[in-house]
C-alpha positions in Angstrom: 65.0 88.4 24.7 63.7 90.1 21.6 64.6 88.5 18.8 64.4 88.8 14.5 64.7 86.7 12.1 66.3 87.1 8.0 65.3 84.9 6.0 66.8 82.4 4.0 67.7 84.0 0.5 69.6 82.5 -2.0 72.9 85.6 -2.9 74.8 85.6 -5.6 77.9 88.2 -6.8 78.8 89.5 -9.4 82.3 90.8 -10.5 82.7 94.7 -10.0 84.8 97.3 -7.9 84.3 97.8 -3.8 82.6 99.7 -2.0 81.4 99.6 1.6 77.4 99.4 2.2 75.5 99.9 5.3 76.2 97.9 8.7 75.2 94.0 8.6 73.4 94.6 11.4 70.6 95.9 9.2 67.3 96.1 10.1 64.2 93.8 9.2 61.2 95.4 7.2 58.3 93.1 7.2 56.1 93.5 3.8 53.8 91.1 2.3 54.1 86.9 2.2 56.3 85.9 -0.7 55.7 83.5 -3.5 57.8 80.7 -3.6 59.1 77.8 -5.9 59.0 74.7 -4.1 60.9 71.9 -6.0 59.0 68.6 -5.3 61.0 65.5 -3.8 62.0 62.8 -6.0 59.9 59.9 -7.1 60.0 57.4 -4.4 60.0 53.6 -6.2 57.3 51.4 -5.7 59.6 49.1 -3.5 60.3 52.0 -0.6 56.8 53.2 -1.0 55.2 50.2 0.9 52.7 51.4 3.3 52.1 48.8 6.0 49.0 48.8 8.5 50.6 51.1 11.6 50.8 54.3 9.2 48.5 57.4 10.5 46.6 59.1 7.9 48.7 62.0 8.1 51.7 59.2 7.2 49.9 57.9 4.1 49.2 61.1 3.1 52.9 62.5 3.5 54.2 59.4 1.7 51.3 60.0 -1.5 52.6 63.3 -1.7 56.8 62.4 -1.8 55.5 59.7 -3.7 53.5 61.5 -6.7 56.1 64.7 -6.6 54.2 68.0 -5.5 55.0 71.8 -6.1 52.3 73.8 -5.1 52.3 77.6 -4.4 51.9 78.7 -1.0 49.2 81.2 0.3 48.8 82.5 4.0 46.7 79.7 5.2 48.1 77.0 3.5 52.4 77.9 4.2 52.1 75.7 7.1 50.4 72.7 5.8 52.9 72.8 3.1 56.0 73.6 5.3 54.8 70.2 7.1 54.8 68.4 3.9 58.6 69.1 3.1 59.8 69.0 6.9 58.8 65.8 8.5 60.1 62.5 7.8 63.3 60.4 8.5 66.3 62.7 7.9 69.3 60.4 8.4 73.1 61.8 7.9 76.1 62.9 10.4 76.7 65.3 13.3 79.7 66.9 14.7 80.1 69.5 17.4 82.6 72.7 16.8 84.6 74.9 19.0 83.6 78.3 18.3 86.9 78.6 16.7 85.8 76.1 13.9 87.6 73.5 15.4 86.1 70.1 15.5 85.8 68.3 19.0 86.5 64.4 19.2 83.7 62.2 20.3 83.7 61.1 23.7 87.1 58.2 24.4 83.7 55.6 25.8 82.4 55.7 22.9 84.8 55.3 20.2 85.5 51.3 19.2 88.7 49.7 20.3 89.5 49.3 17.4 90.2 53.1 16.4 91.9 54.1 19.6 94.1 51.0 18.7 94.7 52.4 15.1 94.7 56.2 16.7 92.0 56.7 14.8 90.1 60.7 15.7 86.8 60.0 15.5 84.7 63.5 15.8 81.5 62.2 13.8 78.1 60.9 15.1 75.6 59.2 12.7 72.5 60.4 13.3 68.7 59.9 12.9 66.1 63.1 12.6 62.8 61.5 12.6 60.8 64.5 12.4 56.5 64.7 12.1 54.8 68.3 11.8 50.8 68.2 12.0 49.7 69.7 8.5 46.5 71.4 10.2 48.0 72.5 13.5 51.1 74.6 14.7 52.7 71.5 16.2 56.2 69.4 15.4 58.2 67.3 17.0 61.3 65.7 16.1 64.0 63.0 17.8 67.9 63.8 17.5 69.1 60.2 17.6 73.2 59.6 18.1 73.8 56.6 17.3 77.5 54.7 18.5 80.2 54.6 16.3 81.3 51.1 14.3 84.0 49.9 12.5 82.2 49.2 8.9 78.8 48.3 7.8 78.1 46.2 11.3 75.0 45.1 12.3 74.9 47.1 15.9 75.3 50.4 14.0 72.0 51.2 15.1 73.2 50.9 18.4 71.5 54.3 20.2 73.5 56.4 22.3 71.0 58.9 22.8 67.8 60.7 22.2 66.9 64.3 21.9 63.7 65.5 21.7 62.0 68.3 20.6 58.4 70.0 20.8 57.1 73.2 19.2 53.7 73.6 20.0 51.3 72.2 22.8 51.9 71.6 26.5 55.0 69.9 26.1 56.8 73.1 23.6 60.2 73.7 25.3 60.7 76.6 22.4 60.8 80.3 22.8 60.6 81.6 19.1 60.2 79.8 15.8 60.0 81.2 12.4 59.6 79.0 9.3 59.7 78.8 5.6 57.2 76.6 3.4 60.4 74.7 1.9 61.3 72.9 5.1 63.3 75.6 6.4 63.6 77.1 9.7 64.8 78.4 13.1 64.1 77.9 16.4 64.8 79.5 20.0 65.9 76.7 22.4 67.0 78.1 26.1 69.2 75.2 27.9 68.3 74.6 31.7 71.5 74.3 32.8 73.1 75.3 35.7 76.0 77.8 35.7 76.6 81.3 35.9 75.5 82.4 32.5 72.0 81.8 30.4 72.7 79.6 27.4 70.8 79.6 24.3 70.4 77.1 21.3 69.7 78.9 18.6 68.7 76.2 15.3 69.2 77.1 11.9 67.7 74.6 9.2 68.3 75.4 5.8 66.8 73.2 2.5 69.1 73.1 -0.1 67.3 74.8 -2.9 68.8 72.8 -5.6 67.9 69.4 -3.9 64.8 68.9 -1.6 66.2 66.0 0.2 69.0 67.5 0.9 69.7 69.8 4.4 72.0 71.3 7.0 71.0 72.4 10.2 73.7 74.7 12.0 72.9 75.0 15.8 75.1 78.2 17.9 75.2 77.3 21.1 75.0 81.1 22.5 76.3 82.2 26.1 74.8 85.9 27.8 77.1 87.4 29.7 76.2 90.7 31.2 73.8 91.5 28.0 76.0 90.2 26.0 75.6 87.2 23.7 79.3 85.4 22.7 79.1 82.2 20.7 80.1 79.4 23.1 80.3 76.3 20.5 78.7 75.3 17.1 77.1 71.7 16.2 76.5 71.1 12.5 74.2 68.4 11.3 74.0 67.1 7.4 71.2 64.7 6.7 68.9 63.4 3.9 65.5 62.7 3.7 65.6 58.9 3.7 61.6 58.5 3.3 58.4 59.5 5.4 58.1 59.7 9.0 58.1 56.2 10.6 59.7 57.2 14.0 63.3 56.3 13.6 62.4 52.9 13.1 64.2 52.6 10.0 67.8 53.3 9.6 69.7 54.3 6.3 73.0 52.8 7.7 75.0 51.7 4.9 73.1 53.0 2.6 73.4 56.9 3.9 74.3 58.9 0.6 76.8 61.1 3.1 80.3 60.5 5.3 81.7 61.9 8.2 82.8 65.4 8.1 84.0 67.4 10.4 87.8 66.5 9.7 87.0 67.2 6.4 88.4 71.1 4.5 86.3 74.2 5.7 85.0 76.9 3.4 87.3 79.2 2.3 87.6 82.5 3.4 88.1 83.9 -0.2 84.9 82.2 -1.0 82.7 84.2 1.0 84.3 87.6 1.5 82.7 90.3 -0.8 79.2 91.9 -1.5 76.1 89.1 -1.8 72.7 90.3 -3.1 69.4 88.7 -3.3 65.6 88.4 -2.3 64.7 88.3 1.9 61.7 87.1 3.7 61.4 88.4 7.4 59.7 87.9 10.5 59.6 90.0 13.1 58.7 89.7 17.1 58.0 92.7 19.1 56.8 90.3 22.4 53.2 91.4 21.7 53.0 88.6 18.9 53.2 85.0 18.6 56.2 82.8 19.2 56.0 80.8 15.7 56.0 83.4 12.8 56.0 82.6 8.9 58.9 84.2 7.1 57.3 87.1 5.1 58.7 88.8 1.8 60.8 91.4 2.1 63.0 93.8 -0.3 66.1 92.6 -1.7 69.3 92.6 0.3 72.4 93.7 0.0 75.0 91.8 2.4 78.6 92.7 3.3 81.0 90.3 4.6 84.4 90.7 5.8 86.4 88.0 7.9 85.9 89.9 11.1 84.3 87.3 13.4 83.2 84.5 11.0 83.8 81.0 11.9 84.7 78.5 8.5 83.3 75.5 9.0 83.3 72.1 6.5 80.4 71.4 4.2 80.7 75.0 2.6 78.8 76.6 6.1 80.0 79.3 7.9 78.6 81.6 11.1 79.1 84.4 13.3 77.9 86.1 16.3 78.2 89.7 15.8 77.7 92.9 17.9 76.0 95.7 16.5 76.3 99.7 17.0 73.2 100.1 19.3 73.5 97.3 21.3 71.9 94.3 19.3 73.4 91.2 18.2 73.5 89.5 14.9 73.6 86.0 14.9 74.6 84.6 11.2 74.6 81.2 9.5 74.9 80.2 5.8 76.0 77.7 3.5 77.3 77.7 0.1 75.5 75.2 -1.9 76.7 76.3 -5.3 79.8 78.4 -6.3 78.6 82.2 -6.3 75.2 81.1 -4.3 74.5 80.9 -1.1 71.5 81.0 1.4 71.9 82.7 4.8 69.8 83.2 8.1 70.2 85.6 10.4 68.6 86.4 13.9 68.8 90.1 15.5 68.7 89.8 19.1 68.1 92.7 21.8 70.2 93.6 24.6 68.6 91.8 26.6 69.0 88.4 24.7 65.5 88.4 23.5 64.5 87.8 19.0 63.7 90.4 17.2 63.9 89.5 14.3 64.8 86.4 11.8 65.9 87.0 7.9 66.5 84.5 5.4 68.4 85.4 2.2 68.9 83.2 -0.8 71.9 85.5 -2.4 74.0 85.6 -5.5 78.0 87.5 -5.0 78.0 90.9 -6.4 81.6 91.2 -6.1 84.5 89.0 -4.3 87.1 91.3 -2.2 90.2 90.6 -3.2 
């Protein structure tokens, strides 16, 4: 599967009259590494910067740097080191899986407290821990997707695990097949699914930083289905979390404490919103299958991007995707979120015909013009 990445770009719009542009299913020009603002994390207080004895070096030097606040510029050698910095850590915060209608999908009936089935209570939410760790000096990461069980209030077995997920990019134990990051924290990541059944499915990860607030993240996964070279969107999970503090391996939990709720019941983006003309600045990388799996997003020209409701899924939180077809056989594979009114940032992944990356663009966009 060839595959491309956008990158993440904040748009905006501004009013004006409509016209039509060129296909979305644009393709990815690869120029030289962009520089980028990166807003340092708060100040951590003295009481939640403790550092006890079992911290690594690279764990004391992750919590100095949260600690003391940081922005520093990235260059070609040091965009991973600094994409490390603002990725790893305990990300804490709520998951929900989606049909790929936008519909939200209850939890399973086993694991849902008497309590609520007793109230008929829908519960479609898992809290969730993200302990994530990225090596600042090699091309490795690892993170745990932690589902914790659902409780009725602030109760003590709220850290009751469900289940773990993990996840390797990097060394003998990767189970990724293209990943393309950002310095900010951002990324996306290939994940095939070994499962049995007639069709190939693919996990395709979006993480996007909020720009405004560097503890603050969504990652949007599309759960992808090939059939007969063609990709369809099969179902949607949608994770909101916070960085709660540096890595210590899930060992700590935010429970009552988590600055988010539950969700997925919860309004989805409007349609009005996000229909119209978005502009703004691109980084791209590109895979050809003679480079590579893990690419740094590169600067590219500004973008123009053109959205009509024709396949895009609404989804709470201000997100929205898409799986799209394009005219000579690729597929376009969109997320974005709309962290402020009028700005947004999107990703996008161009896929082959045969289900392999391309490319991957990110686009941080302001709205030219709404359709009305």
């Amino acid at each position: 599967m060839a595959l491309a990445f956008n990158g993440v770009i904040p748009q905006t719009r501004a009013l004006g009259t409509s016209r039509r542009l060129s296909s979305p299913c644009h393709k990815a020009s690869h120029t030289q590494f962009p520089t980028w603002v990166s807003l340092p994390k708060k100040r951590i207080s003295s009481s939640s910067a403790k550092i006890d004895s079992t911290l690594s070096d690279v764990e004391f030097n992750q919590l100095q740097d949260h600690a003391n606040g940081f922005s520093p510029t990235p260059t070609s050698t040091g965009a991973w080191a600094e994409f490390a910095k603002n990725v790893s850590g305990e990300w804490d915060g709520f998951g929900a899986d989606f049909s790929n209608e936008g519909d939200p999908i209850e939890l399973p009936e086993r694991v849902v407290p008497e309590a609520f089935r007793e109230w008929e209570v829908k519960v479609f939410d898992w809290q969730t821990q993200c302990p994530t760790l990225a090596h600042p000096e090699e091309l490795l990461l690892s993170y745990k997707l932690i589902k914790l069980l659902p409780t009725v209030g602030c109760e003590a077995d709220a850290a009751t695990r469900f289940s773990i997920d993990e996840r390797n990019v990097g060394g003998p134990n990767s189970g990724v097949s293209a990943f393309t990051y950002q310095p900010s924290g951002s990324y996306v990541a290939v994940w095939p699914i070994d499962e049995k059944g007639p069709h190939k499915l693919l996990e395709l990860e979006h993480c996007l930083i909020n720009p405004e607030d560097r503890e603050s993240r969504v990652r949007i996964i599309q759960i992808v289905r090939v059939e007969n070279e063609k990709m369809v969107l099969h179902s949607v999970r949608v994770f909101v979390e916070q960085w709660y503090g540096p890595f210590r391996n899930g060992d700590q939990l935010g429970g009552c404490s988590i600055r988010d709720s539950a969700f997925a019941s919860t309004s989805a983006l409007k349609a009005s919103e996000l229909i119209g003309v978005w502009q703004g600045p691109a980084t791209v990388a590109k895979f050809d299958g003679s480079q590579d799996f893990l690419q740094l997003l590169l600067d590219d020209s500004d973008r123009k991007l053109e959205r009509d409701e024709r396949d895009i899924v609404l989804l709470p939180k201000q997100l929205w995707c898409s799986v799209k077809a394009c005219k000579d056989g690729d597929t376009l594979c969109e997320v974005g979120w709309l962290f402020n009114h009028g700005h947004a940032i999107t990703s996008e992944c161009t896929f082959s015909s045969k289900a392999t990356l391309k490319a991957s663009l990110f686009v941080q966009a302001i709205v030219d013009y709404w359709f009305s």
